[in-house]
TILUM-846310 format. One record per residue: residue in one letter; chain; x, y, z of N, C-alpha, C, O, CB in turn. Coordinates in steps of 0.2 Angstrom, whole numbers. Atoms other than C-alpha are relative to their C-alpha. Glycine has a CB too. Layout:
{a A {X Y Z} {X Y Z} {X Y Z} {X Y Z} {X Y Z}}
...
END
This chain:
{x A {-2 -1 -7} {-238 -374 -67} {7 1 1} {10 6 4} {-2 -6 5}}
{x A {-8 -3 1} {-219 -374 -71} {3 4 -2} {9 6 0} {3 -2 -3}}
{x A {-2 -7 6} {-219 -361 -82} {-2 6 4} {2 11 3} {-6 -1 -7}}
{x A {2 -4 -5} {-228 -352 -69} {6 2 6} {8 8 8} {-5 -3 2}}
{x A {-6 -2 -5} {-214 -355 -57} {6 1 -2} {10 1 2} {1 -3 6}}
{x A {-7 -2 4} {-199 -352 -69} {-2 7 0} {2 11 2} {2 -4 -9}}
{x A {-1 -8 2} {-205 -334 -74} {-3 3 7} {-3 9 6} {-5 2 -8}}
{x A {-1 -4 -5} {-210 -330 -55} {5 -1 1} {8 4 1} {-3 1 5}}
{x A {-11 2 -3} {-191 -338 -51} {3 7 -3} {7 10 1} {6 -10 -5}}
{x A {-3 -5 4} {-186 -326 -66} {-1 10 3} {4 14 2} {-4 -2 -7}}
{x A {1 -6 -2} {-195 -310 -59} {3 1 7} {5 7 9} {-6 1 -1}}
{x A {-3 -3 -7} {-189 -312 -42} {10 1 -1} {14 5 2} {-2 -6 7}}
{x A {-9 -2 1} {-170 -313 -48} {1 6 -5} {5 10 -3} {6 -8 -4}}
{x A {0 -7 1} {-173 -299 -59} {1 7 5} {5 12 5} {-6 0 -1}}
{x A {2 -5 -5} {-180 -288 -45} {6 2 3} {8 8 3} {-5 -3 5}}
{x A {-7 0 -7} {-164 -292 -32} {6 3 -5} {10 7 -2} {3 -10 4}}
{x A {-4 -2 3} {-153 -288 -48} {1 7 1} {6 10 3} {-2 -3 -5}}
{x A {0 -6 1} {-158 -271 -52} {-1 2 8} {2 7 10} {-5 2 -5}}
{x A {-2 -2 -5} {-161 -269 -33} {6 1 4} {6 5 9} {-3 -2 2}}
{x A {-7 2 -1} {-141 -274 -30} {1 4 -3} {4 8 1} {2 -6 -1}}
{x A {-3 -4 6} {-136 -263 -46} {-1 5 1} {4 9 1} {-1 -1 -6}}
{x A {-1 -6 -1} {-145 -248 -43} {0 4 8} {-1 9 11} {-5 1 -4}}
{x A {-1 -3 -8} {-142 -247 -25} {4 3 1} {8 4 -4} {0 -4 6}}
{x A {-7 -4 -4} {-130 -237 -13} {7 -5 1} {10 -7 6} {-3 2 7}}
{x A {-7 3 -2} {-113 -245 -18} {5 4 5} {11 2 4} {3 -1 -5}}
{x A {-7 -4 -3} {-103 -231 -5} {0 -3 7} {-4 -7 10} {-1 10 1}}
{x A {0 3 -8} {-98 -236 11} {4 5 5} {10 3 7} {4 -7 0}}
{x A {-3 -3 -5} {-93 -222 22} {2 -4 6} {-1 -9 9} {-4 6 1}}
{x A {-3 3 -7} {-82 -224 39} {-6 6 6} {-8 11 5} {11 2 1}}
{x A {4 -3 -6} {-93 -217 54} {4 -2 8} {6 -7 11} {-10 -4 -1}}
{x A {-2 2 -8} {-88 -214 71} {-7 -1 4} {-13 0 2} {6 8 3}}
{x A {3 2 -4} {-96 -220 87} {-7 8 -1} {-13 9 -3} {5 -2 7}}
{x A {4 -6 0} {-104 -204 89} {-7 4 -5} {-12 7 -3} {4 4 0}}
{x A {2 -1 7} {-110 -201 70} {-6 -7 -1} {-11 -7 -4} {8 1 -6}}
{x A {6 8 1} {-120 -220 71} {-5 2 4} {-11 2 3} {3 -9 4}}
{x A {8 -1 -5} {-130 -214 88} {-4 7 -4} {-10 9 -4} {2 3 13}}
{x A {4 -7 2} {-132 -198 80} {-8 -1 -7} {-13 2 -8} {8 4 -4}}
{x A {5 2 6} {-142 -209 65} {-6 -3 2} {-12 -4 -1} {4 -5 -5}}
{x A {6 4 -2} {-152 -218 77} {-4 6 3} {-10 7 4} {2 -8 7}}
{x A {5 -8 -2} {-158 -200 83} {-4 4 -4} {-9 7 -3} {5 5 2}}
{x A {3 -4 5} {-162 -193 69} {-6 0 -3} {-9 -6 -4} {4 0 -4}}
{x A {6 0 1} {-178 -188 65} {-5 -3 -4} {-11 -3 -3} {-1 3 -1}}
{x A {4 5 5} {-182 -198 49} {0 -7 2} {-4 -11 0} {4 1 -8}}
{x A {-1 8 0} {-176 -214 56} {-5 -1 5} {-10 -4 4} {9 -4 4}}
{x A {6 3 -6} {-187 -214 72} {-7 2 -4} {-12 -1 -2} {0 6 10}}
{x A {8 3 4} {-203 -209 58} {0 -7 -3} {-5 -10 -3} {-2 5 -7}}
{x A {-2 7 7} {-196 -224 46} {-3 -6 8} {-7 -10 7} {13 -1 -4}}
{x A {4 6 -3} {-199 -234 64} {-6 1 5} {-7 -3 9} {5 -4 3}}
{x A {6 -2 -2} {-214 -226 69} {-5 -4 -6} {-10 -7 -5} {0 8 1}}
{x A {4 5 4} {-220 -233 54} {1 -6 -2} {-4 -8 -6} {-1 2 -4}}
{x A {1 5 -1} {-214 -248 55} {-4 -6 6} {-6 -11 6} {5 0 -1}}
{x A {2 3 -4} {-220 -250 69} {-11 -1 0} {-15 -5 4} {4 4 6}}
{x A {8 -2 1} {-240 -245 62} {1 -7 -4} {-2 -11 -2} {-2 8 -3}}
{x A {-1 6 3} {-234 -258 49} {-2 -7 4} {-7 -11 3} {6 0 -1}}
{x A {-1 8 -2} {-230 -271 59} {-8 -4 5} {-9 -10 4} {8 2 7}}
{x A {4 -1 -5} {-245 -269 73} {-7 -3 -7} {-12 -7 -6} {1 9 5}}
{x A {6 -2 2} {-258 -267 57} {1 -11 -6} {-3 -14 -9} {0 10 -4}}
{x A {-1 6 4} {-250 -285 48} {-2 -5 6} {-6 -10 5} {10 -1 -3}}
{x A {-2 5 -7} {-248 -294 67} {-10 -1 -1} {-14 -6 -1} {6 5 10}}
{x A {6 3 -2} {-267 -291 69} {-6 0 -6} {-12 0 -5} {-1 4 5}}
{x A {4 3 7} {-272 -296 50} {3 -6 1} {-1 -11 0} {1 3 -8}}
{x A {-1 9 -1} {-263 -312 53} {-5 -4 5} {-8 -9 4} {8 -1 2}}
{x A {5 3 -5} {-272 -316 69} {-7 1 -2} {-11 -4 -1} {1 3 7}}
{x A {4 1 3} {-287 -312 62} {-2 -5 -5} {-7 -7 -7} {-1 5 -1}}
{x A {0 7 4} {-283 -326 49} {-2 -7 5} {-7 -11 6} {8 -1 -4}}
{x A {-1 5 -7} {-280 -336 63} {-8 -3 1} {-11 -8 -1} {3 6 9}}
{x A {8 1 -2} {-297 -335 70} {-6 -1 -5} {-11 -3 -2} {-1 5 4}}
{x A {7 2 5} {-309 -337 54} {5 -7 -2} {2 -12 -4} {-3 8 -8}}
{x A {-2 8 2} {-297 -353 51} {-3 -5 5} {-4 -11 4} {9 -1 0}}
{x A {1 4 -5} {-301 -358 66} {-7 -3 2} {-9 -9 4} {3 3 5}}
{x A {7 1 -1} {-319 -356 67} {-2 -2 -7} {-8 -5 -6} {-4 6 4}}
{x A {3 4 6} {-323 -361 47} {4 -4 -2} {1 -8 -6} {-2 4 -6}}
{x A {-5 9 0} {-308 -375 46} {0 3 -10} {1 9 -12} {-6 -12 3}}
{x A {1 -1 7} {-311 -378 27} {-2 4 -3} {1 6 -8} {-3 -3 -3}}
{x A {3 -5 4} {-322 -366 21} {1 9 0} {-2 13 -3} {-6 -1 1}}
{x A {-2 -8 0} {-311 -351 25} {0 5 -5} {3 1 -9} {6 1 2}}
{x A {-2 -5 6} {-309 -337 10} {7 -3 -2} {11 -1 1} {0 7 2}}
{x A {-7 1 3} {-295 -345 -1} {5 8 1} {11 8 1} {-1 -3 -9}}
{x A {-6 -5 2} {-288 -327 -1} {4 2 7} {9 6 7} {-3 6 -3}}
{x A {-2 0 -4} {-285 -329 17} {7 -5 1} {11 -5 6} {-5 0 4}}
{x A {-3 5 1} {-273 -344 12} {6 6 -2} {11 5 0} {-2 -5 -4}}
{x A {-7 -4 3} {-261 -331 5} {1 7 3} {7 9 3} {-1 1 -10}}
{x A {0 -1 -4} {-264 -318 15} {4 1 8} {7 6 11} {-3 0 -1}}
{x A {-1 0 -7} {-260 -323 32} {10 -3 -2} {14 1 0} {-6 -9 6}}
{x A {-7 -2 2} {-242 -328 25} {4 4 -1} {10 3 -1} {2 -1 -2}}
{x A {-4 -7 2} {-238 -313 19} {-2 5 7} {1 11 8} {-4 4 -10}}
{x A {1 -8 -7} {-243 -302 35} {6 -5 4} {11 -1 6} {-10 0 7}}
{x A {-5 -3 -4} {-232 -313 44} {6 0 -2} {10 1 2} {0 -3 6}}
{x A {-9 -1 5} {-216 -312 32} {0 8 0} {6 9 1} {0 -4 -12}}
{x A {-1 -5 -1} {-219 -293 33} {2 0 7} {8 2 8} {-3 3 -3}}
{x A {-2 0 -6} {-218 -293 51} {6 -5 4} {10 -3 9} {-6 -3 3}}
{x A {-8 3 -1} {-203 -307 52} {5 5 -2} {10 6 2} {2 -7 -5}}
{x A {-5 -3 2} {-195 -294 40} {0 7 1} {4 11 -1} {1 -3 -6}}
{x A {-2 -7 -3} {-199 -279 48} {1 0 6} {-2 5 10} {-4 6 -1}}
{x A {-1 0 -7} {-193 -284 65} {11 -1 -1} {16 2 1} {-5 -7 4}}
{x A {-7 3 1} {-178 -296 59} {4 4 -4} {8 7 0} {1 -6 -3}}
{x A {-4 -5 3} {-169 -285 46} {2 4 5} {8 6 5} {-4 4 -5}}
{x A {-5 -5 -3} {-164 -273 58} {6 -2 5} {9 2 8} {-4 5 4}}
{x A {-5 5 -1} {-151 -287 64} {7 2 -4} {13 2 -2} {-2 -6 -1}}
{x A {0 -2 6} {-145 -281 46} {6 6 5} {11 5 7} {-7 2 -5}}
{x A {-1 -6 -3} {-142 -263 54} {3 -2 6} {9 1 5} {-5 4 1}}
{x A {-2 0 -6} {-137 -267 71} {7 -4 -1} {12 -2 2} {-5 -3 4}}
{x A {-4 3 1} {-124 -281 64} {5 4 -4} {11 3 -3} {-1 -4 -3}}
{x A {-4 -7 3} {-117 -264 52} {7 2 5} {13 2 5} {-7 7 0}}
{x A {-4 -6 -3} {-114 -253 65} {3 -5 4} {9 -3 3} {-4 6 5}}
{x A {-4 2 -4} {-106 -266 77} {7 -2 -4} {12 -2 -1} {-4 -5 3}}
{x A {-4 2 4} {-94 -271 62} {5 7 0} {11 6 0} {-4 -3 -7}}
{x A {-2 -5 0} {-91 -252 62} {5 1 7} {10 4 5} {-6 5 0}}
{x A {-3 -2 -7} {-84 -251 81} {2 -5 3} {5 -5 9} {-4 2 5}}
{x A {-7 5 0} {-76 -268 79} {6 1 -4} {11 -2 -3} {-1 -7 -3}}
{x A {-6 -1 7} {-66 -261 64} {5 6 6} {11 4 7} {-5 6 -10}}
{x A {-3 -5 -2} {-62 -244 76} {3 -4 5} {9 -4 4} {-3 6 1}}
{x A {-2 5 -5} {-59 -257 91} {9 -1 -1} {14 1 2} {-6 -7 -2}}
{x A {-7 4 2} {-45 -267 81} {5 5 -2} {10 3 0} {-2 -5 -8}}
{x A {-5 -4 1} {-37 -249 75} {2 3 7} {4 9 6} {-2 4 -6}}
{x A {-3 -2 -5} {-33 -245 93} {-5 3 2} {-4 6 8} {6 4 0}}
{x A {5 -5 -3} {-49 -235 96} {-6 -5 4} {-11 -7 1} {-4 6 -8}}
{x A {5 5 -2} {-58 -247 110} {-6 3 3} {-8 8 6} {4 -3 5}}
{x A {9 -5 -1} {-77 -245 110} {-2 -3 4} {-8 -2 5} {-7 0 -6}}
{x A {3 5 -4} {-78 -260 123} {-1 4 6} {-5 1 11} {5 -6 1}}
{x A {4 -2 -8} {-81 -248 137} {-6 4 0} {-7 6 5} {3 4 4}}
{x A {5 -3 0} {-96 -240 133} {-7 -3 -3} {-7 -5 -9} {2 5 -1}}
{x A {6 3 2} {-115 -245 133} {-3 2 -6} {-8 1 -7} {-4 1 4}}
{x A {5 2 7} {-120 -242 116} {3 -5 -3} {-1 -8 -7} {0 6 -5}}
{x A {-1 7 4} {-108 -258 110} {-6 -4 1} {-11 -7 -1} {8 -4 2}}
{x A {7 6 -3} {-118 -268 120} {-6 2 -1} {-8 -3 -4} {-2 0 8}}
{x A {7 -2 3} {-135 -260 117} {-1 -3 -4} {-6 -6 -5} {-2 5 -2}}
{x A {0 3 9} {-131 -265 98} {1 -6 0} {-2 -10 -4} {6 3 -5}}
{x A {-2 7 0} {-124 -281 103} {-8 -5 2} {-11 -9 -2} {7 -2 8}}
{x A {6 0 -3} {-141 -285 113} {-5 0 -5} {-9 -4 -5} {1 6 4}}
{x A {5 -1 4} {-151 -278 100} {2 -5 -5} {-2 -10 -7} {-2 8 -2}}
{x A {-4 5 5} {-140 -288 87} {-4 -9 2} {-7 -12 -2} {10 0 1}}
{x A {2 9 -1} {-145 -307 96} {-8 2 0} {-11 -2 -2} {4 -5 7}}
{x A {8 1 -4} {-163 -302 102} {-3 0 -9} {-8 -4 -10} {-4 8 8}}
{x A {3 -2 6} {-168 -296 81} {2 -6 -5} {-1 -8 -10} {3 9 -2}}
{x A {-3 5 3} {-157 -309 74} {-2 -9 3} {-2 -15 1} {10 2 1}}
{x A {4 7 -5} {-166 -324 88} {-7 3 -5} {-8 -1 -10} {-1 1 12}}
{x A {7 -2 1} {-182 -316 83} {-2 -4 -9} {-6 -8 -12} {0 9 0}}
{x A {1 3 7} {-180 -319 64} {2 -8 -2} {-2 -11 -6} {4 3 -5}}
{x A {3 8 0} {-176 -337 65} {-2 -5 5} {-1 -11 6} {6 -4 -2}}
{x A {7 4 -2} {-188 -342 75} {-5 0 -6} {-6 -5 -9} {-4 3 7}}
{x A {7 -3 5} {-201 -334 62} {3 -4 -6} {-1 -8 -9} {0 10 -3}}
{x A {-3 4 6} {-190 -341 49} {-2 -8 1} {-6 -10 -3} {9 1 0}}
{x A {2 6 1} {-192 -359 56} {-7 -1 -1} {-10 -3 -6} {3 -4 5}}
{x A {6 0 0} {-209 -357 61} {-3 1 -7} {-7 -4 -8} {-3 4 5}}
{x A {5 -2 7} {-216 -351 44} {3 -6 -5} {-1 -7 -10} {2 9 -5}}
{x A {0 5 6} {-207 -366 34} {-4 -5 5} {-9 -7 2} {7 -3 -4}}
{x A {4 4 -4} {-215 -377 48} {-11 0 1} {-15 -4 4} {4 1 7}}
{x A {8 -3 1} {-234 -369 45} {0 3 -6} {-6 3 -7} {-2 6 6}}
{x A {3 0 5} {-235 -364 29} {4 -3 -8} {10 -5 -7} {-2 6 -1}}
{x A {-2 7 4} {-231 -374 11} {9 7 -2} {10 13 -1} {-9 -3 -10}}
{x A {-7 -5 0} {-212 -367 6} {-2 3 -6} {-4 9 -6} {9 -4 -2}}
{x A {0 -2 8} {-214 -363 -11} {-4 7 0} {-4 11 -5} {-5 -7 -5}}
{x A {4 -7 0} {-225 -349 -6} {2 6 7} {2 12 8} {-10 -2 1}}
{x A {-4 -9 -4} {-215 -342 12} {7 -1 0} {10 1 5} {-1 1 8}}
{x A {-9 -1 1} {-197 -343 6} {-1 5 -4} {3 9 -3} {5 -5 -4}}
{x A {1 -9 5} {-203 -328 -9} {0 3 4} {4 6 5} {-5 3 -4}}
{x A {4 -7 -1} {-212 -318 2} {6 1 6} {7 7 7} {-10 -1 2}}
{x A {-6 2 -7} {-198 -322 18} {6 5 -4} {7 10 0} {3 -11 1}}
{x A {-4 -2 3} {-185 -316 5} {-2 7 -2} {3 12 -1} {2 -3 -6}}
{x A {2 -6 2} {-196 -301 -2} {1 4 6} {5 8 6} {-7 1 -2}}
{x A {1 -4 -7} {-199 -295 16} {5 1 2} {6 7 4} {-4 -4 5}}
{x A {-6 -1 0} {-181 -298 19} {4 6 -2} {7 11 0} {1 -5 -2}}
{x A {-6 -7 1} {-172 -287 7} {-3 6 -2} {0 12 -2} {4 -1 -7}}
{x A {4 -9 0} {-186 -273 4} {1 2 8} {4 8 9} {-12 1 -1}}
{x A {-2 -5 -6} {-184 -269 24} {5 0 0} {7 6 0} {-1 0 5}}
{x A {-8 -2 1} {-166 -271 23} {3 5 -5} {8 8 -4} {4 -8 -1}}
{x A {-2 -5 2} {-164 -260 10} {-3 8 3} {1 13 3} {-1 -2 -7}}
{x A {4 -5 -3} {-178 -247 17} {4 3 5} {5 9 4} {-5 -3 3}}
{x A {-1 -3 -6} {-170 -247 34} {7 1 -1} {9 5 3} {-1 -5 7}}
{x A {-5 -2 3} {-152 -245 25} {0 8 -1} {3 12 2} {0 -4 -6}}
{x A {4 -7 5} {-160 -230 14} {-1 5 7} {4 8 7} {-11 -3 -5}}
{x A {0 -4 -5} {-164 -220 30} {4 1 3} {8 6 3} {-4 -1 3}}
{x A {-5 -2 -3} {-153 -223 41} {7 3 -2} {8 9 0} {1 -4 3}}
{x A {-3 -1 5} {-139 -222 31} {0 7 -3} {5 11 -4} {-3 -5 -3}}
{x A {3 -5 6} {-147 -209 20} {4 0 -5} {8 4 -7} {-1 8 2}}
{x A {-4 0 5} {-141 -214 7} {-7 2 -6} {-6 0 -12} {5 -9 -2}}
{x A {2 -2 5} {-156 -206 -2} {2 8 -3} {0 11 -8} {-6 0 1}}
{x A {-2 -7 3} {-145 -191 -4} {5 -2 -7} {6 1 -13} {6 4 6}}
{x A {-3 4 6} {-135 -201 -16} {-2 -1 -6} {2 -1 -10} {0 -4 0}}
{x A {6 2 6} {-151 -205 -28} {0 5 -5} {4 10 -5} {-7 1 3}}
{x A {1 -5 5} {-155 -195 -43} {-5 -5 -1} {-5 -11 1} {5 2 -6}}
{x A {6 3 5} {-171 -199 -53} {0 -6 -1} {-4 -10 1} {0 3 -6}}
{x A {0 6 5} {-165 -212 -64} {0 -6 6} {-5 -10 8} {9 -1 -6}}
{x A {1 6 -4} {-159 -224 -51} {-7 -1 5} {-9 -6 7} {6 1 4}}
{x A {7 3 -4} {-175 -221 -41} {-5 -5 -2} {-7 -10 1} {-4 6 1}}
{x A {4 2 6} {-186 -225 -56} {4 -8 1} {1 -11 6} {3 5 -8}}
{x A {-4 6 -1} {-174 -242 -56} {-3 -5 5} {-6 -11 6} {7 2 2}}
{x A {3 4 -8} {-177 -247 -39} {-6 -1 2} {-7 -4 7} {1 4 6}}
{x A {7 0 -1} {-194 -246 -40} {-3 -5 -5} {-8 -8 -5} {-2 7 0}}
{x A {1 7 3} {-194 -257 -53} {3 -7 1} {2 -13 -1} {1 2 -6}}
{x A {-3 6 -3} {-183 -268 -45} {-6 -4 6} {-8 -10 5} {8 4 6}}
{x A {7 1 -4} {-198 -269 -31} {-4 -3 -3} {-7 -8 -1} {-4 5 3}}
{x A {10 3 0} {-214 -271 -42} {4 -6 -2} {1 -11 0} {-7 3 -7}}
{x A {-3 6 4} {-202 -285 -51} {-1 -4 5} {-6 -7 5} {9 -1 -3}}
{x A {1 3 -6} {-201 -292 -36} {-7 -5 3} {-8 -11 4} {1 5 4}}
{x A {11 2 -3} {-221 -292 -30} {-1 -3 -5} {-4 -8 -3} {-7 7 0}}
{x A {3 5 6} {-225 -300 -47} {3 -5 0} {-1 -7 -3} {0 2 -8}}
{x A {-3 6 -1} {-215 -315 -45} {-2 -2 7} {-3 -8 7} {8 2 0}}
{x A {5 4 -5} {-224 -317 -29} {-6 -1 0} {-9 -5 3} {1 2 6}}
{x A {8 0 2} {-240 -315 -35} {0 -5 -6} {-5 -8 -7} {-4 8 -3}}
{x A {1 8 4} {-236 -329 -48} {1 -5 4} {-1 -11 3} {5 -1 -8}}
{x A {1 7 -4} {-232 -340 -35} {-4 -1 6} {-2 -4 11} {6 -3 3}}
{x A {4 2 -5} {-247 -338 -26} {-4 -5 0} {-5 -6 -7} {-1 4 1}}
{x A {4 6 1} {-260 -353 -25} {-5 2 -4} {-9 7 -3} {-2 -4 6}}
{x A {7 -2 4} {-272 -354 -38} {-5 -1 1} {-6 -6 5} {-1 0 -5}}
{x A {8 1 -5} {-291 -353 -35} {-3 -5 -5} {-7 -3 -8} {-7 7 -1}}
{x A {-1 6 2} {-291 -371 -43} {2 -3 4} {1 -9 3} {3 0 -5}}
{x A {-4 6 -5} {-282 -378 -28} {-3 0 7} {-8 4 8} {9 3 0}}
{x A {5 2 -6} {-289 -382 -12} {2 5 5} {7 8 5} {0 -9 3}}
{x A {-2 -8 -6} {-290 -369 2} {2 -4 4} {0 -3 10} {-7 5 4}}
{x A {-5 1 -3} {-277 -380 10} {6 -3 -1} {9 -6 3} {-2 -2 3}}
{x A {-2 1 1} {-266 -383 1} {8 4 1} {14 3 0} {-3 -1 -2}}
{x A {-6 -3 0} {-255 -370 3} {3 2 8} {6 7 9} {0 7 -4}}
{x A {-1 -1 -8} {-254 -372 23} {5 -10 1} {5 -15 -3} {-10 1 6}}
{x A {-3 7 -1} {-243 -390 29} {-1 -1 7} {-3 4 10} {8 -1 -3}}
{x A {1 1 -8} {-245 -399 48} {6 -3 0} {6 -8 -3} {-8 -4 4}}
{x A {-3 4 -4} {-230 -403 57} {3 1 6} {8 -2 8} {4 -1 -3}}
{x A {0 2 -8} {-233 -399 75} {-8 0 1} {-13 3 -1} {5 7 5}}
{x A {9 3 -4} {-250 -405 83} {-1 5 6} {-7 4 9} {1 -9 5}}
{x A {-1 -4 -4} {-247 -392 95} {-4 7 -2} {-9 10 1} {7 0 1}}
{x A {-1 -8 5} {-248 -377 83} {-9 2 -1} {-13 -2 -4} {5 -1 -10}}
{x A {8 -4 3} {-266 -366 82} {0 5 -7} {-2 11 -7} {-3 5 6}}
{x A {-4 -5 4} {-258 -361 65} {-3 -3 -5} {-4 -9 -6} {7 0 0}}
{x A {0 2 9} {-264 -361 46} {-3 -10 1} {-8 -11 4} {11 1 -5}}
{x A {3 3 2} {-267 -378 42} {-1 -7 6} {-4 -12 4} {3 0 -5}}
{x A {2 2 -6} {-268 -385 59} {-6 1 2} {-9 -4 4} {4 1 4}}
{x A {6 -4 -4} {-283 -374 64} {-3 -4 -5} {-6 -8 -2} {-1 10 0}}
{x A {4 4 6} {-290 -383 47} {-2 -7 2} {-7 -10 4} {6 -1 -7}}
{x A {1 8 -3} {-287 -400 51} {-3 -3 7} {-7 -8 7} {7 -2 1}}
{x A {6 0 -7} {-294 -398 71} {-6 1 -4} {-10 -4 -4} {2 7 7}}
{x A {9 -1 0} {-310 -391 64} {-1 -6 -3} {-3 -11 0} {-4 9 -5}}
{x A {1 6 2} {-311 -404 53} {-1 -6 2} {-7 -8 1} {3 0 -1}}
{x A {1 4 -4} {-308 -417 63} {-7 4 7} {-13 1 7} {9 -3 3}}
{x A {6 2 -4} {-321 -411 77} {-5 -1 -4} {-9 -6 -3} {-2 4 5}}
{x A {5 0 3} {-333 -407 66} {-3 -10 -3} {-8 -13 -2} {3 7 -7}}
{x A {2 9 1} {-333 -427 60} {1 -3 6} {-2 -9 7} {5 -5 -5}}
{x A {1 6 -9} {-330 -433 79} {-7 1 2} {-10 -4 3} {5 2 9}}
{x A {7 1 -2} {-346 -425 83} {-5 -1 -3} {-11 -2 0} {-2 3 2}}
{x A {8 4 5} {-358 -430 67} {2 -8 4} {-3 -12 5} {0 1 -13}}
{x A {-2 7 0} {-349 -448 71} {-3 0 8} {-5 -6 9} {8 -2 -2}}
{x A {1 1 -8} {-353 -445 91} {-7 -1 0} {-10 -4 5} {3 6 4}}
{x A {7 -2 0} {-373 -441 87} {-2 -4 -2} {-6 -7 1} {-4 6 -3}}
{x A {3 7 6} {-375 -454 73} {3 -5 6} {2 -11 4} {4 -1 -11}}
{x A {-1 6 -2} {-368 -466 87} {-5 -1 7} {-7 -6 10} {8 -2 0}}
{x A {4 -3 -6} {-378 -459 101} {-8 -4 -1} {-11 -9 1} {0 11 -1}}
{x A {5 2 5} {-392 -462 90} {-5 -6 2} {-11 -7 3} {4 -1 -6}}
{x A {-1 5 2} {-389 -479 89} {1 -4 5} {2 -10 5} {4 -1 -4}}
{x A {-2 6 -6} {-385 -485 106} {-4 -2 2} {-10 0 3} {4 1 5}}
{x A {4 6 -4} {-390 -501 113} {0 3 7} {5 6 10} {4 -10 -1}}
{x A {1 -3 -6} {-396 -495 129} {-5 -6 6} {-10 -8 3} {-3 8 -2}}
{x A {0 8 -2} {-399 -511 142} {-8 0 0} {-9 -5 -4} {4 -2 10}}
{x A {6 4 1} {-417 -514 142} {-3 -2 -7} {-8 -6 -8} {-5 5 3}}
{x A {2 1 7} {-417 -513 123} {3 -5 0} {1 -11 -3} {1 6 -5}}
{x A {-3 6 3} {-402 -525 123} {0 -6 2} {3 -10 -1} {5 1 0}}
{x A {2 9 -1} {-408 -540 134} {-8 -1 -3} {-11 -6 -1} {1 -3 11}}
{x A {6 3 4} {-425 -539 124} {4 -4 -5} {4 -10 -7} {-7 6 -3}}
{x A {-1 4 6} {-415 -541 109} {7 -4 0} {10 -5 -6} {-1 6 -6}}
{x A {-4 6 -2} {-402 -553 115} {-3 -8 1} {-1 -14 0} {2 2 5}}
{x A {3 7 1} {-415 -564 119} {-3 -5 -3} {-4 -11 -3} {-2 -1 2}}
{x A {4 2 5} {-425 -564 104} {4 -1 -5} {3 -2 -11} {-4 6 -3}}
{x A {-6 0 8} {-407 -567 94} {0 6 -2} {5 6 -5} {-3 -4 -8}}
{x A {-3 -7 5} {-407 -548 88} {2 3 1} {3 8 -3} {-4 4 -3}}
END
């Protein structure tokens, strides 16, 4: 079991390595005009057209988890244990990452700001500011919620995966820093990724371990993972325990015969 999580630990610091090394180290200056110009552009609005097919097609594999947890408790498909965390770590991290981006460009038109060129009057700062708190709120909620509903050890990888593949993704487009690329480094990057996925796929629960184990309960509230477990659970034994006492009840004509007989 250790050995197992030293050499996923190993492949995920791999992964981020060559993903760090062989990325886009340039950093061009961009004016106001040249940033809206990127959110216009035609590859960026496909990149979040399909994020957004993403997002929509993860959001409603997770809730589908949701609901067979909820109606088979224990006896759900272990593979839904590892599943439903990873739909919603892609969905935390293709929403939240673009905080990433939005935190960029604003850093961009605080910089022109500070050198005399003031961007404070016009509504795209704000827009970005706006979009900056609502994408940056969004991800730590998800962030807390997912260590509060599932075991860490299995959504802090996938939290991190999801993290820097869309942040580098949504970088890569907008940006376009794939004009920059050549072969080799593509090749690289791509092995930076699978490094990546295989380090999460060794820390996923093995089919040796109980199909709840990789969920934790610490709100009573929550219709989540291992909550939805624990409810079925429990009713499922309130009502054999409610029938078998049903069963059994002294009911008054039965209980002053046998009160009076002593029984």
């Amino acid at each position: 079991m250790e050995g197992r999580i030293i050499l996923a630990t190993a492949f995920i610091v791999v992964g981020n390595a060559f993903l760090v090394a062989f990325g886009n180290h340039q950093s061009p200056v961009f004016t106001p005009d040249e940033l809206l110009r990127n959110y216009k552009n035609h590859m960026y609005l496909v990149y979040c057209a399909v994020l957004l097919i993403i997002i929509a097609l993860h959001h409603a594999a997770y809730r589908k988890g949701r609901q067979l947890v909820h109606e088979q408790g224990s006896n759900t498909n272990r593979n839904w244990h590892f599943l439903m965390p990873f739909c919603y770590a892609v969905v935390s991290g293709a929403v939240g990452t673009h905080s990433v981006l939005f935190a960029k460009s604003l850093s961009i038109l605080l910089r022109l700001t500070l050198n005399g060129e003031s961007q404070l009057d016009g509504w795209f700062t704000y827009l970005l500011l706006s979009l900056f708190f609502v994408t940056a709120a969004f991800w730590m909620v998800r962030l807390n919620d997912g260590l509060s509903m599932f075991d860490a050890i299995l959504i802090v990888p996938m939290l991190q995966i999801s993290w820097t593949t869309f942040s580098i993704f949504t970088g890569f487009v907008y940006f376009q820093e794939y004009r920059v690329f050549d072969g080799f480094r593509v090749c690289m990057f791509i092995v930076g990724i699978v490094a990546l996925f295989v380090g999460i796929l060794l820390l996923a629960p093995q089919g040796s371990s109980s199909n709840s184990e990789a969920f934790k309960v610490t709100k009573p509230d929550d219709v989540e993972s291992a909550s939805l477990i624990a409810n079925a659970d429990r009713k499922a034994t309130s009502f054999r325990t409610r029938k078998a006492f049903e069963g059994e009840r002294c009911y008054p004509e039965h209980c002053s015969r046998r009160f009076v007989h002593g029984g």
